[in-house]
C-alpha positions as CSV (number, residue, x, y, z in Angstrom):
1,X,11.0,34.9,-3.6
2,X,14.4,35.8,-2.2
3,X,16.3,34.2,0.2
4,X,16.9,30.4,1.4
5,X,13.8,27.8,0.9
6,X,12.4,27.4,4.3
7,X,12.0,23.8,3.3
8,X,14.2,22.0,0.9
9,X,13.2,18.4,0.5
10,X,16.3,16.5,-1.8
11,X,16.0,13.4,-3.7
12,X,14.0,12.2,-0.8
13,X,13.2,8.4,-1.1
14,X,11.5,6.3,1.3
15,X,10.7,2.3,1.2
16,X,8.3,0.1,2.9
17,X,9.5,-3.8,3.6
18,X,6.5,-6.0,2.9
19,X,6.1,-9.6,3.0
20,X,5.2,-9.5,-0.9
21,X,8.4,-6.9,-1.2
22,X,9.8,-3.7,-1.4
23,X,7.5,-0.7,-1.9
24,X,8.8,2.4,-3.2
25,X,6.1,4.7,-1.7
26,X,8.4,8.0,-2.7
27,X,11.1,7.6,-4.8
28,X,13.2,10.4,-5.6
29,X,10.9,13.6,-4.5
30,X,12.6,17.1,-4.4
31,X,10.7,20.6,-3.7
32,X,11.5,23.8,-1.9
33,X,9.3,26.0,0.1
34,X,9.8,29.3,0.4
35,X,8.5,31.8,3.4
36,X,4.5,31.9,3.6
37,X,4.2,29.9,-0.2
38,X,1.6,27.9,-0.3
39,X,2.9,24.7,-2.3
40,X,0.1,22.1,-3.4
41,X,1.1,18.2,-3.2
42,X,-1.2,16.7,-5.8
43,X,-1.8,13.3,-7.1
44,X,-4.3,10.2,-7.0
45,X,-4.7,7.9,-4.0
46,X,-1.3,6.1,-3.1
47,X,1.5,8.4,-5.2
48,X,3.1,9.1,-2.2
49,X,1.7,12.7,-1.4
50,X,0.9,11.4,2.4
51,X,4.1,9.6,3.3
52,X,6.1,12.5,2.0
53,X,4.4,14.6,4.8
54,X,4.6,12.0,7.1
55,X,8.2,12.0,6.9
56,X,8.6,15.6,7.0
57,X,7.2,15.5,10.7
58,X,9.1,11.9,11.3
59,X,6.0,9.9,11.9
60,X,6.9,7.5,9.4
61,X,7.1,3.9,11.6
62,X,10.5,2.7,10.8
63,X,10.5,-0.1,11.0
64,X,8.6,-0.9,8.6
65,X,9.6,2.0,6.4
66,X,13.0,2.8,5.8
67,X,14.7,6.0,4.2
68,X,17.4,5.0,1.4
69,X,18.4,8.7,0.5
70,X,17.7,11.9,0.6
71,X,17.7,14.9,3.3
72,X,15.0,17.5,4.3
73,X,16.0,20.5,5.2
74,X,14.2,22.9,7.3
75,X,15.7,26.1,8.0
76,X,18.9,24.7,6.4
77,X,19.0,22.3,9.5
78,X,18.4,17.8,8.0
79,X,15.5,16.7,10.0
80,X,16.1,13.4,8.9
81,X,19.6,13.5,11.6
82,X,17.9,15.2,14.3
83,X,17.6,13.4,17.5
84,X,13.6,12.5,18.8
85,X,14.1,15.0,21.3
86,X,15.2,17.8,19.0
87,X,12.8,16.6,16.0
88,X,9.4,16.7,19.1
89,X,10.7,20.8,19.5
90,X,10.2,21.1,15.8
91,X,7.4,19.0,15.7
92,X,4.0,21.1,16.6
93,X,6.4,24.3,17.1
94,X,8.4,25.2,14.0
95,X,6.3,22.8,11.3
96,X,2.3,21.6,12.7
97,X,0.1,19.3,10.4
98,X,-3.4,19.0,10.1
99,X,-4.4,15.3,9.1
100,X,-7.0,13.9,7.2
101,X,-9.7,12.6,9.6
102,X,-9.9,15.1,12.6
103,X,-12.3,12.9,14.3
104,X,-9.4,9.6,14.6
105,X,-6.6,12.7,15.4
106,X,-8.5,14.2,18.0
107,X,-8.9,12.6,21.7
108,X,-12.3,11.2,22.3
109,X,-12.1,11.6,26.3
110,X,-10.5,14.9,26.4
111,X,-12.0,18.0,26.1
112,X,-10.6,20.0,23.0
113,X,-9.6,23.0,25.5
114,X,-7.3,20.9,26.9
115,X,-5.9,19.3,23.6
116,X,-5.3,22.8,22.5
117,X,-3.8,23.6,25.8
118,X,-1.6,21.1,25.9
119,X,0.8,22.1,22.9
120,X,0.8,26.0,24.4
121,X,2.3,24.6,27.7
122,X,4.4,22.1,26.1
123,X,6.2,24.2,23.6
124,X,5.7,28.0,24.8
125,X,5.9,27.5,28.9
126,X,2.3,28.9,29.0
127,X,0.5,28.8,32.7
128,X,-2.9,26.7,32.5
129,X,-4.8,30.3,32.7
130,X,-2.5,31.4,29.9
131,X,-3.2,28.8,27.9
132,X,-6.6,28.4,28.4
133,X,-7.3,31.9,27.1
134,X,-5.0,31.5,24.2
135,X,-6.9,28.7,23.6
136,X,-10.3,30.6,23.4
137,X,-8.5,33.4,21.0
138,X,-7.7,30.7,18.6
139,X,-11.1,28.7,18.5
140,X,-12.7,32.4,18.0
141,X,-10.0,32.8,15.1
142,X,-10.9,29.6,13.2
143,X,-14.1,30.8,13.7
144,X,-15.9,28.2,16.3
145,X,-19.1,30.5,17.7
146,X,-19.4,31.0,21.3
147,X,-15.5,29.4,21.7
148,X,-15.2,30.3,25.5
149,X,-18.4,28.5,26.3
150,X,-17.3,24.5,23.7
151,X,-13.9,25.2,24.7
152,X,-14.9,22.5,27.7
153,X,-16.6,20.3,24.9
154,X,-15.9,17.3,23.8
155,X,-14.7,16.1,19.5
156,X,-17.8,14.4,19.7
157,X,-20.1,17.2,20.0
158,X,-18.6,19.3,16.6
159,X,-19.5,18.4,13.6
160,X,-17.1,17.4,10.9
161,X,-16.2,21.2,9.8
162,X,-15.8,22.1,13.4
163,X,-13.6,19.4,14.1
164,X,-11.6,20.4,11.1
165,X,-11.6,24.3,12.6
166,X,-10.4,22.9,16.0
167,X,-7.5,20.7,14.1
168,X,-6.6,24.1,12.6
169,X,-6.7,26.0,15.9
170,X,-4.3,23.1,17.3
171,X,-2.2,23.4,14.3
172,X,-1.8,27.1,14.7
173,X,-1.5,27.4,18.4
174,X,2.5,27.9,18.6
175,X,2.7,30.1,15.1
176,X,4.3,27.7,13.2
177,X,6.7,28.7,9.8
178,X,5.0,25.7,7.9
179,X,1.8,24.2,8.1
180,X,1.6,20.8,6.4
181,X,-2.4,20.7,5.4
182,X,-3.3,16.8,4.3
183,X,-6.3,16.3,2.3
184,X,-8.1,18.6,5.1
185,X,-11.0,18.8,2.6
186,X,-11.7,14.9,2.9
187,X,-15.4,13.6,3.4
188,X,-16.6,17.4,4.2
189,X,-19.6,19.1,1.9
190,X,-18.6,21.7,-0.6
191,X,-19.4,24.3,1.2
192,X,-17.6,23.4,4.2
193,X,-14.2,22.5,1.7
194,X,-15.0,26.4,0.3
195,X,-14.6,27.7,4.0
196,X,-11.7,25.8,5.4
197,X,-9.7,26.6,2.5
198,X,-10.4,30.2,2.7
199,X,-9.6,29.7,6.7
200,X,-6.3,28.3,5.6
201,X,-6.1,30.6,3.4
202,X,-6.5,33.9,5.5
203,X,-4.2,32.1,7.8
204,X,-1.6,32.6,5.8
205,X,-2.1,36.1,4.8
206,X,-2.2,37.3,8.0
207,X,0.5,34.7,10.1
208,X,3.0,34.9,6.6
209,X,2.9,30.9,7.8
210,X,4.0,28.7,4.5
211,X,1.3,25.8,3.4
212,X,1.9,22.8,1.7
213,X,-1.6,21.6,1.0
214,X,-2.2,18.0,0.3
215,X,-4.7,16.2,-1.9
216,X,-6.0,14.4,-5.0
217,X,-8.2,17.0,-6.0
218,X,-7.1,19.4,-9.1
219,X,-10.1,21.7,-8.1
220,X,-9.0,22.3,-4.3
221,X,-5.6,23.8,-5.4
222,X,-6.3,25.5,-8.3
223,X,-7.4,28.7,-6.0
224,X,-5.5,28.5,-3.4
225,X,-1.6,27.6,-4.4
226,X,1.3,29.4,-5.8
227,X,3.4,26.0,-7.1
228,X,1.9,22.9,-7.8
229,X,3.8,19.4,-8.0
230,X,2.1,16.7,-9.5
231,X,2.9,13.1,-8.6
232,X,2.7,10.1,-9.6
233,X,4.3,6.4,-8.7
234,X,5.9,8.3,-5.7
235,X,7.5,10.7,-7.9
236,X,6.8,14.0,-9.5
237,X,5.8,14.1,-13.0
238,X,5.5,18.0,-13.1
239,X,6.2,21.0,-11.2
240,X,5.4,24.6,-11.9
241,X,3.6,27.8,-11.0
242,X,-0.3,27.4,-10.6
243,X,-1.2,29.6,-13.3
244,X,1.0,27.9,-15.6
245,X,0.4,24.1,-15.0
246,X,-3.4,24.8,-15.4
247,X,-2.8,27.1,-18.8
248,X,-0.1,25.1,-20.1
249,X,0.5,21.5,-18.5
250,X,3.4,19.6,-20.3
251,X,2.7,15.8,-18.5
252,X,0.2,13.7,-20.1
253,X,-1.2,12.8,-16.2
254,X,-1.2,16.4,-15.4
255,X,-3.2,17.0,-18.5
256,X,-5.5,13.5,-17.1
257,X,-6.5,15.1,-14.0
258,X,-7.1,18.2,-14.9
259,X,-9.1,16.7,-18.1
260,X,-11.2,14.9,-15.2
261,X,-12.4,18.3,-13.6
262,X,-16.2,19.3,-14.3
263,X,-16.5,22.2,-15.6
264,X,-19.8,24.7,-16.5
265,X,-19.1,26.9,-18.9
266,X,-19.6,27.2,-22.2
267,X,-16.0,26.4,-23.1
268,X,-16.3,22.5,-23.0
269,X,-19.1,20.3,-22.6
270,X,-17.8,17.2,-23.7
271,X,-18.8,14.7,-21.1
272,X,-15.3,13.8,-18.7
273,X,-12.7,11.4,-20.0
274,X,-11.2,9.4,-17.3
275,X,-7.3,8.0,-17.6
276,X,-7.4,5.0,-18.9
277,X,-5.7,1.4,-17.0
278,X,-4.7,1.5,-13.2
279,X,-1.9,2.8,-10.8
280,X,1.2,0.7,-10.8
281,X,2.3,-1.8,-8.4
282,X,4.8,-0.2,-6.6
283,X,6.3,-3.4,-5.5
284,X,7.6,-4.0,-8.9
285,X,7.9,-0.7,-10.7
286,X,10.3,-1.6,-13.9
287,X,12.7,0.9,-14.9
288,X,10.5,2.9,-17.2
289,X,8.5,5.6,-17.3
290,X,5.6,4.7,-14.7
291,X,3.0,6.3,-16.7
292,X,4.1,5.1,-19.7
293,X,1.7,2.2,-20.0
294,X,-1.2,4.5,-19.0
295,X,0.0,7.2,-21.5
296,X,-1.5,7.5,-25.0
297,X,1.5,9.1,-26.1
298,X,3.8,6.3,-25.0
299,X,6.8,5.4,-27.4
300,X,9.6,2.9,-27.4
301,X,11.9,5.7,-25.7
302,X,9.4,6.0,-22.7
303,X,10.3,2.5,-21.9
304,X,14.0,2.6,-22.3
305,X,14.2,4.4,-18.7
306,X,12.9,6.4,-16.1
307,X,12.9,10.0,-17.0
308,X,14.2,12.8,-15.1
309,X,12.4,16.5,-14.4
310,X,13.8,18.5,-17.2
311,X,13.0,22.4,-17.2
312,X,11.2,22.8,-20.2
313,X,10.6,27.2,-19.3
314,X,11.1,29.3,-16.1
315,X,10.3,27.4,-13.2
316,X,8.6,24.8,-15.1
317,X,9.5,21.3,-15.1
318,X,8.4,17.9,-16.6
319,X,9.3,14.2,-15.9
320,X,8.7,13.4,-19.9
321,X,10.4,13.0,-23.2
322,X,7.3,13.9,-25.0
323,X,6.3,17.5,-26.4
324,X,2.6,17.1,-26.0
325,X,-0.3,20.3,-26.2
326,X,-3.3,20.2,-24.3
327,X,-5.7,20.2,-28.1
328,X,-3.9,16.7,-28.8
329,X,-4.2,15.4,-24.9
330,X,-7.9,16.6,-25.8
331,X,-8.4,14.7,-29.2
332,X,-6.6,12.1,-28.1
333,X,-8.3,11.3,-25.0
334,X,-12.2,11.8,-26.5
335,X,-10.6,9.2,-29.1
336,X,-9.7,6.7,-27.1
337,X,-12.5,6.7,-25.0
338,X,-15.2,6.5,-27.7
């Protein structure tokens, strides 16, 4: 890719004040995004993935939260020092999102004709005729049968795939440069998950719109992104192409998750190994490695610090000390859990 990212997020760091303390929900992120990428954000439940989107858009509540450092640049312009007004004509324009439970996002008592409408006339000065139509072209595009008929329909009268497609539609209704996908998969059959992420997917050939897609699944990104960064503990433990974090992952958690994927074919059918112990308390991190009392591989060294992403080949990096190959992750995971 050549050029300036369109989205260069920098050491980005972002607490919540609790009554029980401090919680370092991202601490110390830094990606790029480059025009019509499609970046995966991936990670179990509560490594940060959604508040680093969150503060992307600025929806973050501050207070509670609070940002100690870092910048996000979009278009080489710092969100983070752009006024409301100015962030709310990025916000839905430039960069949409599409959330995680379309059913709590969407307005129960108005019709999604006019939710779609809404951002049209808002951000493009679109007459209600206009609008309207533009609306119809997008609910045919995400692929809503009959669209100019349950244009005048209500959320509750799609099912959950639907209501994802018309999230999408919203999403997609001023041709935004980044679209910020999180978990948009969540509580939706396989074969729905199969057809939005194709749907995002076409999207992007055909708009050139960058994706950062968000979720805990290994499977979900494997087909659909270019990079990959892997977090953990609100910061990332690995970085790289797709092709090369799932041929040759360097992190013992990368090697975890995708250890954890089922698989059919003939190539391994030992049962799946799960990573042993549980997330950290991110109230009182110590200064070591956070996966190091998870990690079978964890030495002395692991717990004299906190490890920085290191480039280890091109494009590839890894928050680890370790040299560890995917045959001993293997053994030494089947050990352990016999």
């Amino acid at each position: 890719m050549e050029g300036d990212p369109l989205l260069e997020v920098r050491d980005l760091r972002v607490y919540f004040e609790t009554r029980d303390g401090t919680v370092k929900a991202v601490d110390g992120v830094s990606f790029s995004i480059e025009p019509g990428e499609t970046l995966g954000l991936v990670g179990e439940s509560g490594c940060g993935k959604s508040v680093t989107a969150m503060s992307i858009m600025r929806l973050v509540p501050h207070p509670p939260a609070r940002t100690v450092s870092g910048s996000i640049l979009f278009q080489g312009r710092d969100l983070l020092k752009l006024s409301e007004a100015g962030m709310r004509r990025v916000r839905g324009k430039q960069i949409a999102m599409i959330f995680q439970d379309p059913m709590t996002c969407l307005n129960p008592v108005l019709t999604i004709g006019r939710q779609i409408m809404e951002a049209l006339q808002r951000h493009l000065g679109m007459t209600k005729r206009q609008a309207r139509a533009r609306a119809i072209e997008l609910l045919e595009l995400v692929g809503i049968p009959t669209a100019a008929k349950r244009i005048d329909d209500y959320p509750h009268q799609f099912s959950g795939g639907m209501r994802q497609r018309v999230m999408i539609a919203m999403a997609l209704s001023c041709s935004p440069q980044l679209l910020i996908a999180d978990e948009p998969t969540t509580a939706l059959d396989v074969t729905i998950q199969a057809q939005i992420l194709e749907l995002i997917a076409k999207l992007r050939r055909e708009f050139n719109t960058a994706v950062m897609l968000i979720t805990h699944d290994m499977g979900v990104v494997a087909g659909v992104s270019d990079r990959i960064v892997v977090m953990y503990a609100g910061r990332p433990m690995e970085t790289a192409d797709a092709e090369v974090l799932f041929s040759d992952p360097r992190h013992p958690y990368t090697m975890g998750l995708l250890h954890s994927i089922p698989r059919l074919d003939e190539e391994r059918k030992e049962r799946l190994v799960p990573i042993q112990g549980l997330p950290p308390d991110l109230i009182s991190l110590p200064a070591i490695c956070p996966f190091a009392p998870r990690c079978t591989f964890a030495v002395d060294q692991c717990r004299a610090g906190v490890p920085e992403l290191r480039l280890v080949e091109l494009n590839h990096y890894v928050a680890c000390i370790r040299e560890i190959t995917k045959e001993r992750y293997a053994h030494a995971a089947v050990a352990t859990s016999s």
